[in-house]
MIZA-502097 format. One record per residue (C-alpha): residue in one letter; x, y, z. Coordinates in steps of 0.25 Angstrom, whole numbers, padded with zeros to 4 digits, always signed. Layout:
<lumvos>
aXYZ/...
</lumvos>
This chain:
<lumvos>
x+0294+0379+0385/x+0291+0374+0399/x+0290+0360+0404/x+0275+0364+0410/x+0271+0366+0396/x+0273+0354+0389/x+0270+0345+0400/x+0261+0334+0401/x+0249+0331+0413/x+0245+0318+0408/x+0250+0310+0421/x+0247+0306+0435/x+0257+0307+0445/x+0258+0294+0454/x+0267+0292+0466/x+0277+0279+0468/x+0272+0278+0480/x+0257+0275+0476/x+0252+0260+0474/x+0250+0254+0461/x+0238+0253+0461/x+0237+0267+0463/x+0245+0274+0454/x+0239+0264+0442/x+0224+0267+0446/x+0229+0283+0444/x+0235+0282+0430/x+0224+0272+0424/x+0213+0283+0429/x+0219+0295+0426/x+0227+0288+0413/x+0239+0299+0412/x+0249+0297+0399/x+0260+0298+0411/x+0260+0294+0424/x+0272+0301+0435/x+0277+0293+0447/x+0282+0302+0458/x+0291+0295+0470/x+0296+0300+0482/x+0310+0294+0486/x+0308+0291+0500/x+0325+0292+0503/x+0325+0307+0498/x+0311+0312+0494/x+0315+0313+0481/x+0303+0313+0470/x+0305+0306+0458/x+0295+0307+0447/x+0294+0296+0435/x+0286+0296+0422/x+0279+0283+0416/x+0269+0285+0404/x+0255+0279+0408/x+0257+0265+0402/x+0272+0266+0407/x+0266+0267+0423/x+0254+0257+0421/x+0263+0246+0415/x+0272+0249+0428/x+0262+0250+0436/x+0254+0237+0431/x+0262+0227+0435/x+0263+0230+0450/x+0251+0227+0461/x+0245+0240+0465/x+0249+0239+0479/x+0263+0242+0475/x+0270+0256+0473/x+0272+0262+0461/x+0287+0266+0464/x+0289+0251+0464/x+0278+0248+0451/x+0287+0259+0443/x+0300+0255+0446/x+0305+0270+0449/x+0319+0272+0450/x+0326+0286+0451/x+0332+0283+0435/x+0317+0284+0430/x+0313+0298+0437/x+0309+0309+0426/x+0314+0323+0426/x+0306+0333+0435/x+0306+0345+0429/x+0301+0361+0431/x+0287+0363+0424/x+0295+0376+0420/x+0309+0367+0414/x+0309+0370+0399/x+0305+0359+0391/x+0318+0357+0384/x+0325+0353+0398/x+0315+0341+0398/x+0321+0327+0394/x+0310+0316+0389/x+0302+0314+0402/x+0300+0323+0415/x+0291+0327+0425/x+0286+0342+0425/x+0285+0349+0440/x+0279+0362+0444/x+0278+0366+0459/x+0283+0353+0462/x+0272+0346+0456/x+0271+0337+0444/x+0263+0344+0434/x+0268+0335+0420/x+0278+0326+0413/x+0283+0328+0398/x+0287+0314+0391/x+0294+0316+0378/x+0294+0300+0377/x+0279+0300+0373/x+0273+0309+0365/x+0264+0322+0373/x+0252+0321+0379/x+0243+0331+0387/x+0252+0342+0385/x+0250+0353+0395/x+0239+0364+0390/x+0245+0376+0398/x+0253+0377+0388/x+0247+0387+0377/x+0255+0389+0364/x+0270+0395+0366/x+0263+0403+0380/x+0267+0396+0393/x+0254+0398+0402/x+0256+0401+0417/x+0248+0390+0425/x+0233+0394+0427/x+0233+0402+0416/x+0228+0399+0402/x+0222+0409+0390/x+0208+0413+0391/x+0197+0409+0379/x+0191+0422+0376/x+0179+0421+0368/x+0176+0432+0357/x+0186+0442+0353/x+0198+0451+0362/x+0189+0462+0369/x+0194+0475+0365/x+0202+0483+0375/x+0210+0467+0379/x+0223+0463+0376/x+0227+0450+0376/x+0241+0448+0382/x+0251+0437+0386/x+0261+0441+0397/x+0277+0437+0392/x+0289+0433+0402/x+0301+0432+0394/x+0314+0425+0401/x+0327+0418+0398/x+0326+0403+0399/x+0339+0404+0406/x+0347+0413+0415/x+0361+0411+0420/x+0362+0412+0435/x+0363+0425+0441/x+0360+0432+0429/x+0347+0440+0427/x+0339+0440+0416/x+0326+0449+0410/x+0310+0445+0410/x+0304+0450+0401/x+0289+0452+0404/x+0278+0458+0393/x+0264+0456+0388/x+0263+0450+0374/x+0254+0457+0363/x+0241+0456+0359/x+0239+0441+0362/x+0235+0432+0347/x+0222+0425+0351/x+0219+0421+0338/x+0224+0407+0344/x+0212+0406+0352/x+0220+0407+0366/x+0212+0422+0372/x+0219+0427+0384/x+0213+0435+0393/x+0213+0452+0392/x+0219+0462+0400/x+0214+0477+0396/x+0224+0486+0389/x+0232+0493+0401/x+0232+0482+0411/x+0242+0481+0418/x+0250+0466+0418/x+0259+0466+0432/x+0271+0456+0433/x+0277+0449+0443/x+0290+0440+0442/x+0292+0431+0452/x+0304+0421+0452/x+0302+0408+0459/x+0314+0401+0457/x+0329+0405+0451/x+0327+0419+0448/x+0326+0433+0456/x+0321+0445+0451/x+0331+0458+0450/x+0323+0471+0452/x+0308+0471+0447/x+0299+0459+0449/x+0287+0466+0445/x+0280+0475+0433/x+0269+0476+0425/x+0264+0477+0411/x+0252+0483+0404/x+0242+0478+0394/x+0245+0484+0380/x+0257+0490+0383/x+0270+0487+0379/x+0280+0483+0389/x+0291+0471+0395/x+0295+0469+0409/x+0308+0467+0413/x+0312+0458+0423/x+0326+0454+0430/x+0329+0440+0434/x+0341+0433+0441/x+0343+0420+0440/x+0347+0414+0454/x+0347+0398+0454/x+0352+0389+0443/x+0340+0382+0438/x+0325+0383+0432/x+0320+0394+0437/x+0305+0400+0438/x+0300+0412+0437/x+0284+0419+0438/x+0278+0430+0429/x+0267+0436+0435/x+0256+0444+0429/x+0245+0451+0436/x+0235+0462+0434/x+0230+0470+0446/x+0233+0459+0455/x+0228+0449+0447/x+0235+0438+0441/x+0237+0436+0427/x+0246+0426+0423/x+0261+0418+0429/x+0272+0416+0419/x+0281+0404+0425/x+0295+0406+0419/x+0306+0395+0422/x+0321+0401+0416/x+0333+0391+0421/x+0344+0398+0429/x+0358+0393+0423/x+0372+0393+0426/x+0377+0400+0414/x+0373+0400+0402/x+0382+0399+0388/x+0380+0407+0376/x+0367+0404+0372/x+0357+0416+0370/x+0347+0418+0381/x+0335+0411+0379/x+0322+0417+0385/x+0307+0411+0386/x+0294+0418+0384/x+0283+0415+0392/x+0269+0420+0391/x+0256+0421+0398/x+0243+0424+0394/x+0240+0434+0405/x+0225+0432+0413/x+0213+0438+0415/x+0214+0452+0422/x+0203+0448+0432/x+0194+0458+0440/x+0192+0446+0448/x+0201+0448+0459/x+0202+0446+0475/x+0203+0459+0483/x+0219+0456+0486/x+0228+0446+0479/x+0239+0444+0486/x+0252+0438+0480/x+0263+0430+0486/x+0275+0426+0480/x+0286+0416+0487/x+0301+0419+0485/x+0315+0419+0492/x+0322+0431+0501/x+0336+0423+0505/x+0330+0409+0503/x+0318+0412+0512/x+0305+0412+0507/x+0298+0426+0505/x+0284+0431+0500/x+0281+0441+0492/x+0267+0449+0494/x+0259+0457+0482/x+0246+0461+0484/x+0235+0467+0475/x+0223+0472+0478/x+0210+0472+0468/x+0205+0486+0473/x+0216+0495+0466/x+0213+0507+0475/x+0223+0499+0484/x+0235+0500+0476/x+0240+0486+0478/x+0244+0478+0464/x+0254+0467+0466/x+0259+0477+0478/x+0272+0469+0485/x+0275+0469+0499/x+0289+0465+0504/x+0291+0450+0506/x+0289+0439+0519/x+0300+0430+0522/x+0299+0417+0526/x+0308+0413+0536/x+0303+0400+0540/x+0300+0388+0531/x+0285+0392+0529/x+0282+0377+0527/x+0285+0372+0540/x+0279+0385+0547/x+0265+0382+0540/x+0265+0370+0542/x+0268+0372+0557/x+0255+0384+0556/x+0247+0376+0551/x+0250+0363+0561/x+0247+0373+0572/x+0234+0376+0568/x+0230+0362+0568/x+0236+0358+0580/x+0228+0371+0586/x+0217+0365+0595/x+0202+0366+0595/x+0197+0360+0609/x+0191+0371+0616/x+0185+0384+0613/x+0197+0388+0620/x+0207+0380+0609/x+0198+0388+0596/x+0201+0401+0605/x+0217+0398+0603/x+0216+0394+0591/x+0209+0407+0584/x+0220+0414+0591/x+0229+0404+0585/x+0226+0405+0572/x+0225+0420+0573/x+0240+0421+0577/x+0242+0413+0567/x+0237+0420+0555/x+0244+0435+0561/x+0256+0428+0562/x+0255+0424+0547/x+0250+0437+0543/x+0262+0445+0551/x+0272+0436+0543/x+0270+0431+0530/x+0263+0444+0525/x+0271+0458+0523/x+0268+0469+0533/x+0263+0479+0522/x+0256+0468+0517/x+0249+0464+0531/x+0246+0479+0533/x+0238+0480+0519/x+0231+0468+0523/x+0226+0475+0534/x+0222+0488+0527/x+0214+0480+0515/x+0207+0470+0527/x+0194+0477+0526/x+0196+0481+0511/x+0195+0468+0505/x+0190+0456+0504/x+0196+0443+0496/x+0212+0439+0494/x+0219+0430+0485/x+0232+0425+0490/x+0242+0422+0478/x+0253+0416+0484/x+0266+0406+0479/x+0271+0403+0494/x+0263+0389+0498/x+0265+0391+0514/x+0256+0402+0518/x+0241+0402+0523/x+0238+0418+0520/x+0224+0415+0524/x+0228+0413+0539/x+0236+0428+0538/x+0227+0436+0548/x+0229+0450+0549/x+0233+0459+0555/x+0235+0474+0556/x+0236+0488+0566/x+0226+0498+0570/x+0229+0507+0582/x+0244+0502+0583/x+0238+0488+0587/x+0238+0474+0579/x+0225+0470+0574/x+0223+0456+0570/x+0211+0453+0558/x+0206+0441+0551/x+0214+0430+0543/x+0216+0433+0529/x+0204+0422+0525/x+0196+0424+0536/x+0197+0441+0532/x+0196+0439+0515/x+0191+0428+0504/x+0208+0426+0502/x+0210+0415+0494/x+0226+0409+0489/x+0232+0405+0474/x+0243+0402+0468/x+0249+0414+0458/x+0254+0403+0448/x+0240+0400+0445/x+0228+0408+0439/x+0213+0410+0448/x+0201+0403+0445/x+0190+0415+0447/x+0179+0403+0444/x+0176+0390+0451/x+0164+0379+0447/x+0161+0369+0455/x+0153+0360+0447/x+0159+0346+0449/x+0164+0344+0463/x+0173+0332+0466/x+0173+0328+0482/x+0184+0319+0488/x+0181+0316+0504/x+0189+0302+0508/x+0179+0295+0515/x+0190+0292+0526/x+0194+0304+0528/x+0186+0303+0543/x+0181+0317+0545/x+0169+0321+0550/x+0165+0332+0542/x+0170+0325+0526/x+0155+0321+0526/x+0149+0331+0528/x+0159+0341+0518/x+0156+0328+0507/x+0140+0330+0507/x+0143+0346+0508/x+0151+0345+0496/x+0142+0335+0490/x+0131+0343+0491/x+0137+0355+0483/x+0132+0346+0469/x+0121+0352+0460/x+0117+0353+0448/x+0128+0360+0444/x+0138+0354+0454/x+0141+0340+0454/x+0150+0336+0467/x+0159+0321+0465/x+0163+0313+0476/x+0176+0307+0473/x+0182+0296+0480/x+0194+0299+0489/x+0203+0292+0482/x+0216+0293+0475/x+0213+0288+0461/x+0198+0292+0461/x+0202+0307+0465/x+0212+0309+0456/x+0205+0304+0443/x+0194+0313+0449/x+0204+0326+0450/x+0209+0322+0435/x+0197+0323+0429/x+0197+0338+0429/x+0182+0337+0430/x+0179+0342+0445/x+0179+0357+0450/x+0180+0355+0464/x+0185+0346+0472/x+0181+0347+0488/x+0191+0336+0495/x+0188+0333+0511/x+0198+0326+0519/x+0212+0325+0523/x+0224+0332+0520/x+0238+0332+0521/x+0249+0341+0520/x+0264+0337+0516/x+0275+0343+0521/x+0286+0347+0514/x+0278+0345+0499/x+0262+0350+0500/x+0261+0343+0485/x+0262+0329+0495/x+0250+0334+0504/x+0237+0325+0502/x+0224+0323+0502/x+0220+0310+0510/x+0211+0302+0500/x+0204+0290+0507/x+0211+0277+0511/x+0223+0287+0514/x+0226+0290+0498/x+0233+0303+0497/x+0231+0314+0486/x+0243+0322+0484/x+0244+0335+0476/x+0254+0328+0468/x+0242+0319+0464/x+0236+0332+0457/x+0247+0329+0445/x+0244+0326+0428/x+0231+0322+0427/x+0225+0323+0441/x+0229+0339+0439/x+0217+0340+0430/x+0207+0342+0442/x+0211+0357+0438/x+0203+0358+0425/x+0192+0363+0432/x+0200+0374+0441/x+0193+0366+0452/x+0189+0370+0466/x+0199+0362+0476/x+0195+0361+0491/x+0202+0352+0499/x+0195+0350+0515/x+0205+0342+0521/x+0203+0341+0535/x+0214+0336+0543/x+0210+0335+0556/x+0219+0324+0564/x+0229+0323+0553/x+0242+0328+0557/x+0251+0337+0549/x+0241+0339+0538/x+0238+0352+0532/x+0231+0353+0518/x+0234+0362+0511/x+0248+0370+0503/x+0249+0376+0492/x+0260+0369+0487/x+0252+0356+0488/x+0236+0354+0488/x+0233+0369+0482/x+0243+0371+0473/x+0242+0360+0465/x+0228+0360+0464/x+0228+0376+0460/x+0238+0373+0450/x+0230+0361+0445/x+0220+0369+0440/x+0209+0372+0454/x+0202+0384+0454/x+0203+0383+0471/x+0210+0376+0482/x+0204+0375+0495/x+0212+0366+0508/x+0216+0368+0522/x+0230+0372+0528/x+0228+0364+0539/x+0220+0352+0546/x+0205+0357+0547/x+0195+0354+0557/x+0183+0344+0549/x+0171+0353+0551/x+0177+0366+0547/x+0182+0360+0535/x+0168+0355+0531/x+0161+0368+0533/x+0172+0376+0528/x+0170+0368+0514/x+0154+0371+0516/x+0154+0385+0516/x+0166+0386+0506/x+0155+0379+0495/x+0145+0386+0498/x+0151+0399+0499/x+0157+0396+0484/x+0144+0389+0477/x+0135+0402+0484/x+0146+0410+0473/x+0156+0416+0484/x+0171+0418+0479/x+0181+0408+0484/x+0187+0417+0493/x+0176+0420+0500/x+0169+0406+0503/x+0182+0402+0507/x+0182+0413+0516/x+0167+0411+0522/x+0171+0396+0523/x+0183+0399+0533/x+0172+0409+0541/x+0163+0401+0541/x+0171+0390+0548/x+0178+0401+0556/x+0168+0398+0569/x+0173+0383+0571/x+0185+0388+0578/x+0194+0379+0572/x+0206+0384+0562/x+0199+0378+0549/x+0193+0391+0545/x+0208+0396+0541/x+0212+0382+0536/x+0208+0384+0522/x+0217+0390+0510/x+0209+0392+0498/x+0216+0395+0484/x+0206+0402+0475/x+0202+0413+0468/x+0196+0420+0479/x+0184+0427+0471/x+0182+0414+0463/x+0167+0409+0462/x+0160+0397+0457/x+0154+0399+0444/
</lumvos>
């Protein structure tokens, strides 16, 4: 068993850096059982993470003024840190108390000193669940002509170095739902297409993909070498016709040597999805590996018309020479830096930005893949971009093809299609409500145009929709977000963006109080219970070096949170084309138009003010999701 299974959410996370005051005021209004300290060591930038139970820190903390730090309240020396350990580290490794990290982010802590309290729910019987996956309530009796199954991965728990060793990949039997747990169906004959993808400590030798079929017998067979001591991670992944079903997360350890015990494997199942018909013209699907230590991605694409021929189709991989943080964050510093003075200045900067989006189409998408880009321009309409990478803007690609023997340049990705980005770990959200709006506009934020966007969503309340102004302030917003209760939250401001760790970026909350996506941790993580719509409008106009916002930060912890959608800029945008860019969004969606597409008719929209905020925007969604 996994350490993501048995772990307990029942905390807040403060920092040693915070006042008193501050970090007392959070654990009296969110009341956790545990309360996790992170602190930076300013020498060596070294974090440590401590564990105190919630009487534990408020004795700690009650007998200091609130104007002082809690690294001094709690006393933290580096003989008290807990144990951080891989959400994937099996439960036996753990010793009484540790903290439990997942893509770098606290998502728990066990404490075998007290006894067990909030113990995680994705856990259901001896399955392990992939994240954003769950069993579906079925009502009635199975329909006739479904089969019920579970998808199986089966792999050692360790494997020496160097040595390779078998996967084992098969559909279960008829599922028993007699246990009230219904999963969804997939018609006898479908067929179930695998993928595995290591991420870290394994290589695959020959074969990295196959497919099964409903109702018939079968086990694939995979080969895995085992190439750096340690734990090591691996992806199942389970599609049908392009779409996703399911991610089964497997963490063998690497090992020396081994003695002469017997071969331990683990079997890990998961319920497989809905087989939707629901699905985007393209899916594109990126993966992230290493060619010789550089960076490379790897393209599939798959296309819902199956006249085209294209499932899971694989195209050769793009290296990535240069460190692609650096590079973006240089691309995206340019456009801000691009000015806006003259008629003349939005002439340059049209053909700025286009030689910008060719250059990123010419070199971080494959030729043949350029080429059937081209080919399907006129042929479709709306892409999702599933991608692990968290550099990339795809919507900025513009392309690009031949005719007559000469280059001809065409429209940006999201100015050409609805395209729309996720994350492959995480399952879609097809529906949306926005019945309970929660609105957080610093009233010191200074810009011209945050009125006007406040009254505008404001006015988006009634009878059915009630819209909440929340204050901007630390402890007011996160008791807000850890109610669980809002399904939207529509924040305008500033933002910033941290270099070398997006989960340090911030929102700026007034009197200069900072949200960090760190912040989103335990209980506050509970704004996901209503897969809520997330747009964050931070204008950055006159703030240096800020850019909101990465995958690695903002978006993915809020997607993996539980929000339905994520909307936020890349770089700093100009006040007014933020404002209207929002207006038309709303009402494109509340009229009933897909995501993909009001995003779309948003950027158009805004496309005639001449300045670069119409591209600014990233939005990860389900691109044909509509409000209900």
């Amino acid at each position: 068993m996994y350490l993501r299974d048995i772990v307990e959410e029942s905390f807040v996370l403060v920092q040693a850096d915070w006042q008193v005051g501050k970090a007392r005021g959070l654990i009296e209004a969110l009341n956790p059982t545990h309360v996790v300290v992170h602190r930076t060591d300013p020498r060596d930038s070294k974090d440590y993470y401590y564990l105190f139970t919630k009487e534990e820190a408020l004795c700690k903390l009650g007998t200091w003024p609130s104007q002082e730090t809690c690294d001094e309240a709690f006393g933290l020396h580096e003989y008290q840190v807990v144990d951080r350990l891989d959400s994937y580290a099996d439960v036996e490794t753990a010793k009484d108390q540790g903290i439990v990290m997942e893509n770098g982010q606290v998502i728990g802590f066990f404490d075998f000193t007290v006894p067990p309290v909030g113990v995680r729910t994705r856990k259901a019987a001896t399955r392990e669940v992939a994240p954003g996956m769950s069993g579906w309530d079925l009502p009635g009796p199975m329909p006739p002509g479904f089969i019920y199954r579970d998808l199986i991965a089966d792999f050692p728990k360790q494997v020496c170095i160097d040595e390779t060793a078998s996967l084992l990949v098969s559909l279960s039997d008829l599922v028993d739902t007699t246990s009230g747990i219904r999963l969804p169906p997939l018609t006898s004959g479908s067929k179930v297409d695998v993928i595995v993808q290591p991420k870290r400590g394994f290589e695959v030798r020959g074969k990295s993909e196959d497919s099964l079929v409903i109702s018939k017998k079968g086990i694939l067979q995979f080969k895995l070498k085992a190439t750096d001591i340690g734990q090591g991670k691996v992806l199942v992944l389970a599609f049908h016709q392009g779409h996703q079903l399911g991610i089964i997360h497997l963490a063998p350890t690497v090992v020396a040597a081994m003695g002469n015990e017997s071969v331990q494997r683990r079997s890990s199942e998961l319920p497989l999805a809905l087989a939707s018909s629901h699905q985007p013209d393209l899916m594109l699907l990126i993966f992230e590996h290493q060619i010789n230590d550089e960076p490379a991605l790897t393209f599939r694409l798959t296309a819902q018309d199956p006249k085209l021929g294209l499932n899971l189709k694989r195209y050769e991989p793009v290296r990535l020479h240069m460190d692609p943080v650096q590079y973006f964050q240089d691309f995206f510093k340019d456009i801000e830096d691009l000015p806006l003075n003259t008629p003349k200045d939005m002439a340059k900067v049209k053909q700025r930005l286009a030689t910008k989006g060719s250059t990123l189409f010419e070199t971080v998408i494959p030729p043949e893949l350029q080429a059937k880009l081209w080919e399907l321009r006129d042929r479709i309409r709306c892409i999702q971009v599933q991608s692990e990478e968290p550099w990339i803007p795809w919507e900025l690609c513009k392309l690009q093809g031949r005719e007559n023997g000469r280059v001809v340049e065409g429209p940006f990705l999201c100015e050409a299609f609805e395209i729309t980005r996720w994350l492959p770990e995480i399952g879609f959200k097809p529906t949306l409500t926005l019945k309970k709006m929660g609105l957080v506009v610093p009233k010191d934020s200074g810009l011209p145009f945050a009125a006007n966007e406040r009254d505008y969503i404001k006015s988006l309340a009634n009878g059915g929709r009630k819209v909440e102004s929340i204050p901007a302030t630390f402890l007011e917003l996160t008791s807000a977000l850890a109610e669980g209760e809002y399904d939207a939250w529509h924040f305008s401001g500033h933002g910033a963006f941290r270099t070398p760790d997006p989960n340090r970026s911030v929102i700026l909350l007034e009197d200069n109080e900072k949200l960090t996506p760190e912040d989103l941790s335990g209980k506050v993580g509970n704004l996901g219970l209503t897969s809520p719509l997330i747009f964050l409008n931070a204008c950055q106009i006159g703030r240096s070096a800020m850019s909101l916002t990465d995958i690695g930060g903002w978006a993915a912890k809020f997607l993996r949170a539980g929000a339905g959608v994520f909307i936020g800029s890349y770089w700093s945008v100009y006040d007014q084309a933020a404002y209207e860019f929002a207006r038309e969004f709303y009402d494109q969606l509340l009229s009933g138009v897909p995501v993909g597409r009001a995003a779309q008719e948003a950027r158009l929209s805004i496309r005639p003010l001449g300045d670069p905020t119409w591209l600014a925007y990233t939005v990860f969604a389900d691109p044909l999701a509509t409000m209900i």
